[in-house]
C-alpha angles and dihedrals in degrees: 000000000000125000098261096052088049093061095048089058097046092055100055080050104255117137116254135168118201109204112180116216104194093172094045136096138208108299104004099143087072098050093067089148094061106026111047089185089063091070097053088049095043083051097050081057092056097047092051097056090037091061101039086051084044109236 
């Protein structure tokens, strides 16, 4: 989600975390085997939701 789209979220109130990749390309998250940095972040994702569902 870019910036821009983050904002415009936030302000109708929904809750939304920007994390900026800078070394990462399109779809990354679903490459874990070639790039190791793809499963932190996957698992910074999953820790995120899990905590806002509360589990």
């Amino acid at each position: 989600m870019s910036r821009r789209s983050c904002r415009g979220c936030a302000a109708r109130r929904v809750a939304v975390a920007h994390l900026h990749l800078a070394d990462q390309m399109h779809a990354c998250l679903t490459m874990g085997r070639f790039i190791p940095a793809a499963e932190t972040t996957l698992r910074q994702a999953a820790a995120a939701l899990r905590g806002h569902w509360g589990w």
